[in-house]
C-alpha positions in Angstrom: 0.0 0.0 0.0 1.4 3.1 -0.9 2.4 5.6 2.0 0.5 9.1 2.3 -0.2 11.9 4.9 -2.9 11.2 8.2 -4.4 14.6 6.6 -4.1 16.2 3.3 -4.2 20.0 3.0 -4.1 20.9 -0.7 -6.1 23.5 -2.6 -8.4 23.9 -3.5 -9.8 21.0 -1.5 -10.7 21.7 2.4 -8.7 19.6 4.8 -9.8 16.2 4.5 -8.5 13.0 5.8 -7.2 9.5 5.3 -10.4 7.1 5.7 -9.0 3.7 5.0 -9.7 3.5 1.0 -10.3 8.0 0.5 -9.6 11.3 1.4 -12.8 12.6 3.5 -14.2 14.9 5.4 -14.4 18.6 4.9 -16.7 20.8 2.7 -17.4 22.5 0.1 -19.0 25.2 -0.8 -20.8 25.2 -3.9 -23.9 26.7 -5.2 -26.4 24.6 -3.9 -24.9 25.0 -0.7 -22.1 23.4 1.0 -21.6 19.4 1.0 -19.3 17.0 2.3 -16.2 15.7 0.0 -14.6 12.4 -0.5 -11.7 11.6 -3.1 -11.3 8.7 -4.2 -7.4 8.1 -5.2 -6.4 6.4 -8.7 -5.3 2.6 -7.5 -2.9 1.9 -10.2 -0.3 5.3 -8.8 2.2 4.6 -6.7 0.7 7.8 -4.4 -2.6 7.9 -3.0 -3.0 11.3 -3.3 -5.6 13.1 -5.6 -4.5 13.8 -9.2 -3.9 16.6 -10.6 -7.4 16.1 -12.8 -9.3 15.9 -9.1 -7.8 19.1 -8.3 -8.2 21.2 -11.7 -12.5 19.4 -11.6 -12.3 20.8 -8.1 -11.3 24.1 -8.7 -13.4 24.0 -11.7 -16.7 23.0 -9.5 -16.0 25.8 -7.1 -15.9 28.3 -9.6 -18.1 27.9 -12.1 -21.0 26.2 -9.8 -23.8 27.8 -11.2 -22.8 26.5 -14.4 -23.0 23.0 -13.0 -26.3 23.8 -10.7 -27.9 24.5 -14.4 -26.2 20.9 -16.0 -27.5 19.1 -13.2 -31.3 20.4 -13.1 -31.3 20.7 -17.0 -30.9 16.9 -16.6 -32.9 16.4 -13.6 -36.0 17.9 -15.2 -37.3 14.7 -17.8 -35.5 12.5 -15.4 -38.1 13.9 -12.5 -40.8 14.4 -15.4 -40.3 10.4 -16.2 -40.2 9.5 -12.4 -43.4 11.4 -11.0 -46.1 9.2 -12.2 -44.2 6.0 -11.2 -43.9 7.5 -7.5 -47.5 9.1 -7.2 -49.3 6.1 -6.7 -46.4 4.6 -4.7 -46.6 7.6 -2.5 -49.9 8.4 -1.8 -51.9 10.7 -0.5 -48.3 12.5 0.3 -47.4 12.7 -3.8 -48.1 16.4 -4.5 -46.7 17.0 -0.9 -43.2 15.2 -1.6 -43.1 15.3 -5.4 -45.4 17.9 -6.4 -45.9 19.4 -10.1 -43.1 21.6 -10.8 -42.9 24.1 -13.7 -39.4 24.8 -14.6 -36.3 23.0 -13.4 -35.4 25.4 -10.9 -38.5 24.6 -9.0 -36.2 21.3 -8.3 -34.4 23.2 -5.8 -36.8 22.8 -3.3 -36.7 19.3 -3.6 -33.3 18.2 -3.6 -30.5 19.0 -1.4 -26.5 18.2 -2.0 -25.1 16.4 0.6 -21.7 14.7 -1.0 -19.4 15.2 -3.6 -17.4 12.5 -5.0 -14.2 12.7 -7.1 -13.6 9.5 -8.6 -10.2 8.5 -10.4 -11.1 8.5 -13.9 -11.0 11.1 -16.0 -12.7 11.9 -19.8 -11.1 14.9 -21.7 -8.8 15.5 -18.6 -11.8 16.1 -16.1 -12.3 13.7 -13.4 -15.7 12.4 -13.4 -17.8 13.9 -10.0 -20.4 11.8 -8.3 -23.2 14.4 -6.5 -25.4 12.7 -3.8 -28.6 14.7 -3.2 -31.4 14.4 -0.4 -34.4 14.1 -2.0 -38.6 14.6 -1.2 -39.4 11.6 -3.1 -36.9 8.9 -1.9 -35.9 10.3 1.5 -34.0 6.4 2.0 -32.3 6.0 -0.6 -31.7 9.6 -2.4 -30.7 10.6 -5.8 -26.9 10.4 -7.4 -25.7 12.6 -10.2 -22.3 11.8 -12.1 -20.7 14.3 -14.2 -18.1 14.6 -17.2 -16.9 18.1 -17.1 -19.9 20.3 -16.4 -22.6 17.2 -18.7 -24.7 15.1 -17.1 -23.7 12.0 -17.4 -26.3 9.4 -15.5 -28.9 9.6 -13.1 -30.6 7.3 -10.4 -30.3 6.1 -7.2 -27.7 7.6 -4.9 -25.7 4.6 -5.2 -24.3 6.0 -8.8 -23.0 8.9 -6.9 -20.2 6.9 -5.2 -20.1 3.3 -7.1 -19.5 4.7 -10.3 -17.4 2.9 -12.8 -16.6 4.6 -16.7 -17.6 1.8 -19.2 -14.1 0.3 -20.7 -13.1 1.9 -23.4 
């Protein structure tokens, strides 16, 4: 196993540390509001600390958020669109209170909430791909993931994406 720091304090990231398999703990501050942060290192370099992609998709996310608050509910408004009549009879007589109508997708921000950011080791036209975990009204157990290439939307679903993510081979 390759030898690293207890803590790692490296901008643009907040101090985070060593959690067994990531770099954790911290947050960020990003449009939406501020979320935890975990960095998962590349396995295949002989350090475990974040790449120099992670940092420059960092940086990126932190300054151009609400380019990326727009990716993300430009995305999430068919994919919430598609899910609504699924969930209403699911949900009840509590549908219009926990996924109610919504008329444009920033009426999404009162439904979801960030609550982790992932930075995962792989990388597609030098951006590391970026898992985003969100609270959400209609699935309060499991949540909603988000993974991003660059500032594009990538896939949605279940929370799970967010931090399990694999890029297809190739």
């Amino acid at each position: 196993m390759p030898e690293h720091p207890a803590h790692l304090d490296m901008e643009p990231f907040p101090l985070l540390k060593w959690d067994s398999d990531c770099w954790t703990g911290g947050e960020v501050d990003l449009v939406s509001g501020c979320a935890g942060l975990t960095i998962f290192p590349p396995e295949d370099l002989p350090s475990l600390m974040p790449t120099e992609a992670q940092r420059a998709t960092m940086a990126y996310h932190l300054e151009h958020g609400d380019v990326i608050q727009s990716a993300v509910l430009a995305a999430l408004w068919p994919h919430y669109k598609s899910l609504r009549p699924r969930y209403a009879s699911f949900l009840g007589h509590e549908a219009d209170k926990l996924m109610p109508a919504v008329h444009a997708p920033s009426d999404l921000l009162a439904l979801v909430d960030l609550r982790q950011v992932y930075l995962h080791p792989w990388t597609k036209e030098g951006a590391s791909f970026v898992g985003f975990l969100f609270g959400c009204t209609w699935d309060q157990e499991h949540g909603l993931g988000v993974i991003l290439a660059g500032d594009r939307v990538i896939e949605i679903g279940g929370a799970d994406i967010s931090f399990c993510f694999q890029p297809p081979p190739p």
